[in-house]
N, C-alpha and C positions, 0 to 999 in steps of 0.2 A: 504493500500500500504506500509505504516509504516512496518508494522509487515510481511509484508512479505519481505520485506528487511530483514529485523533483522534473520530470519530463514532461507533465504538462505546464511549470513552471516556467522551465527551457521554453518547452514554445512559446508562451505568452509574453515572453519576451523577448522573443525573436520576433512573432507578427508585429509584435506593438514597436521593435526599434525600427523591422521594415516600412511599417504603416509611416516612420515617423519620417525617415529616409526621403521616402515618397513624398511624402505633405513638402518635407523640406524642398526637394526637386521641385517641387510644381507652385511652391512658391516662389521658387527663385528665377520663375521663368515670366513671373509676372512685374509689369513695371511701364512706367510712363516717363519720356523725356520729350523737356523743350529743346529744339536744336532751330540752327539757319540754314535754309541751303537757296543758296544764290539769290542771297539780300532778302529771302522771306520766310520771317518766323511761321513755326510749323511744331506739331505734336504728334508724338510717335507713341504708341499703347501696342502692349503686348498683355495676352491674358494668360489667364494659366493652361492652357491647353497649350501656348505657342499660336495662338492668331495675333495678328497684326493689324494697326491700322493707321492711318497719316491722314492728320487734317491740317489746313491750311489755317491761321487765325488772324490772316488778310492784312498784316502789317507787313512796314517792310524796316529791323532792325536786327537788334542782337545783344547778347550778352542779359538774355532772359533770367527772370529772378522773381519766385513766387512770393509775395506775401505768406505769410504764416497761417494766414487763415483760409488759403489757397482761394481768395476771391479776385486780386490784382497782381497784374506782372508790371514789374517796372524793366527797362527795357534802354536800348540806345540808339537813338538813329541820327544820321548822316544828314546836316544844313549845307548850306553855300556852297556847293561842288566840294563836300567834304571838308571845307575850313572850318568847321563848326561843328562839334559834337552835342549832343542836348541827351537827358534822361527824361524818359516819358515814362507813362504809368497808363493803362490799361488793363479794361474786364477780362478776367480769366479767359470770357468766350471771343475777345479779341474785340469789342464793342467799347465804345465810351474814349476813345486815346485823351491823352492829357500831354500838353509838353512841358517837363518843369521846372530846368531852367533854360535860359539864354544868353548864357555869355559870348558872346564873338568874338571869336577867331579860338577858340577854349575850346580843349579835349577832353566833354564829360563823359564815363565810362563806368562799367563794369557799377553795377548799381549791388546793393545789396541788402536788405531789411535786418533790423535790428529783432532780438527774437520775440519782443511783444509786439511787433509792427509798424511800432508806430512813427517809425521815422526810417529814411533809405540812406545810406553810404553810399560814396562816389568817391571816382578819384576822377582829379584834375589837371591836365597835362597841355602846357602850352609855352612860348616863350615871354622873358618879361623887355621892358624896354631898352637893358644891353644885350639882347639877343641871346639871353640864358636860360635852359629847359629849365621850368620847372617841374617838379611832380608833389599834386597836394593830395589831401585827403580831407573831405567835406560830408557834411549830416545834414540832412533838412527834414521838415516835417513831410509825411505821408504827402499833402497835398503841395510840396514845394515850397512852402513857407519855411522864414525862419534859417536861412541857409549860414554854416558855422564852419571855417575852416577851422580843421582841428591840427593846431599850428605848430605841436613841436611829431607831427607823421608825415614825413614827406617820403613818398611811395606811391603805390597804387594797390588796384585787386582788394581791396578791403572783406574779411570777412569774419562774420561774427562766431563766437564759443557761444553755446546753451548757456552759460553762466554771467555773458554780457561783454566780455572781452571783445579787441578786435584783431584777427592775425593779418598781417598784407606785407606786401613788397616793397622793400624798405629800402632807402640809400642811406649806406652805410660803410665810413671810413673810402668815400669816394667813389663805392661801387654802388651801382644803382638797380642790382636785384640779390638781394636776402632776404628772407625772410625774417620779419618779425613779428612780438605779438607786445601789446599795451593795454592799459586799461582806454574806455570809452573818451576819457575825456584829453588821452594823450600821454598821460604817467605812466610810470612803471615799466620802460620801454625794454623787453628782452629780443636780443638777437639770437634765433635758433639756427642759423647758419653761418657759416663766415669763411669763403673762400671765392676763386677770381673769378668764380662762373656766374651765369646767369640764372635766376630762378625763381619763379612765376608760379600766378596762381594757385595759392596757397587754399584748400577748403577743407574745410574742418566736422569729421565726423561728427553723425548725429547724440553719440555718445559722448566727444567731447574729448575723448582720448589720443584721437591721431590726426593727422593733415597729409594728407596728399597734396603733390605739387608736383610742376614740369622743371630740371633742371638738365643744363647741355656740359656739365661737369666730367662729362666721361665723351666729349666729343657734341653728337646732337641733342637735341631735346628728347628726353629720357622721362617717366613719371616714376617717382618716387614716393615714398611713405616716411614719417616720421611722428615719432610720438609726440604730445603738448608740449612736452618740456625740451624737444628740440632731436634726445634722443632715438636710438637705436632705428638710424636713416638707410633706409632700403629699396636698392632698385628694381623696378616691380618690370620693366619694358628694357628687352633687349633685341636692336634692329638698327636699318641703316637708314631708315625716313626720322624726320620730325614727328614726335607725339606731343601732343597740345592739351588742355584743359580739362583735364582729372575734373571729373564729380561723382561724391559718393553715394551709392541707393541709400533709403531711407533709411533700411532693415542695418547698416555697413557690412553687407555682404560681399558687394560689388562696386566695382569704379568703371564709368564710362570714360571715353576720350576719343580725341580725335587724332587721325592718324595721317599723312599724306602720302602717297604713293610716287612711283619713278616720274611719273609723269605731271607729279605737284599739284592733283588732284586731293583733296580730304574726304576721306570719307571717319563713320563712326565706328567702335571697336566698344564691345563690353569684356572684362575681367572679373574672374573672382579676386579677392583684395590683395592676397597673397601673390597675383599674376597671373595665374593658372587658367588655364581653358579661357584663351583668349577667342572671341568670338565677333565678327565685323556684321554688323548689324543694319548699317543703314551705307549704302552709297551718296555720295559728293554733300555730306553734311560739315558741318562745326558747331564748335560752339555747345556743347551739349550738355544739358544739366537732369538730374532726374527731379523729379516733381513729388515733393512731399505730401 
């Protein structure tokens, strides 16, 4: 009687790690990303079976970024024959656009919401009147009010920790891509890199734990991992094209990114976090983030 305990046991815990196995698999195949492809924002959904679908949401920008409450994207699009960058905000469904600022001849970008929402991150990159780049980083309210440079971050890529941090790309010791992270209002400024290369796009798990980011330290653009506090940095992509714009699924199972081929073509590529079972998922996109 013993032993047949014991072996319906074994099984029940074999159906139930394979049941679990499975559930994992068929979650992991589910998932939605905003991407660009050839100047117009577009959304891409895969379900748990492995269907697909791409819808258009009739703008034409980029550098997509959901509010938290997943009702508004804020967004970047292209004034003056491109001498003008501006962050706009738009309905999830691609309806209502807003444009929110207007500085001319200024390179507003890569937008980013704060994690109550209520206010978007920017960086700002333009020359000043001795003809000197600058690189800022800026907070405004939801609706564009209120606009603050936050004056001891000079960088770009802004993006926030769950706990209200901000990590981004920092000029530092005259190199102008490290990574670093500070508090909201500019203090506490910690450098988690520091070497001659370049390195971009810093996004920050949903947990809080680690940051994915593109650095060309080993030759091209490469995507890497690293933990909050800067440590145990890990190259996730090894190839002889550019890899661009690490973002991580909600679950931090997975990192998408973009990739560009012999013929300088991008298209998008999904990874498990670790690197593994690299998989290219959409042709001639960028830009891609997953949607919370």
């Amino acid at each position: 009687m013993k032993q047949v305990k014991i072996v319906f046991l074994l099984t029940f815990l074999f159906c139930f790690s394979t049941h679990c196995q499975e559930s994992d698999k068929s979650k992991s195949t589910s998932y939605t990303i905003a991407y660009t492809s050839k100047g117009v924002a577009k959304i891409y959904s895969s379900d748990k079976e492995g269907k697909s679908n791409i819808k258009s949401i009739n703008t034409k920008g980029d550098y997509l970024a959901l509010s938290p409450d997943g009702k508004t994207f804020a967004f970047r699009v292209y004034h003056d024959d491109g001498k003008t960058w501006s962050i706009h905000t738009m309905n999830s469904d691609g309806t209502n656009s807003k444009r929110l600022t207007h500085a001319k001849n200024k390179w507003d970008s890569a937008p980013e919401w704060t994690p109550d929402g209520k206010k978007i991150a920017f960086a700002r990159e333009y020359k000043d009147s001795e003809d000197v780049w600058q690189a800022e980083i800026w907070v405004m309210n939801q609706d564009g009010s209120e606009r603050t440079q936050i004056e001891s971050l000079k960088g770009s890529n802004p993006y926030f920790t769950p706990d209200g941090r901000i990590v981004f790309t920092s000029e530092y010791k005259d190199k102008k891509g490290e990574i670093s992270i500070a508090d909201i209002d500019g203090t506490n400024i910690i450098h988690l890199t520091d070497n001659e290369a370049e390195e971009w796009h810093p996004e920050v798990s949903t947990d809080g734990k680690q940051i994915v980011f593109m650095s060309n330290r080993d030759g091209n653009f490469e995507i890497y991992v690293m933990n909050i506090d800067g440590s145990n940095q890990k190259r996730l992509t090894f190839n002889n094209v550019g890899n661009w714009h690490p973002s991580w699924s909600p679950d931090g199972s997975k990192i998408i990114f973009s990739s560009t081929d012999d013929d300088k073509k991008s298209h998008i590529y999904i990874m498990n976090k670790d690197g593994s079972s690299v998989k290219k998922i959409l042709s001639h996109g960028r830009k891609a983030t997953f949607l919370r």
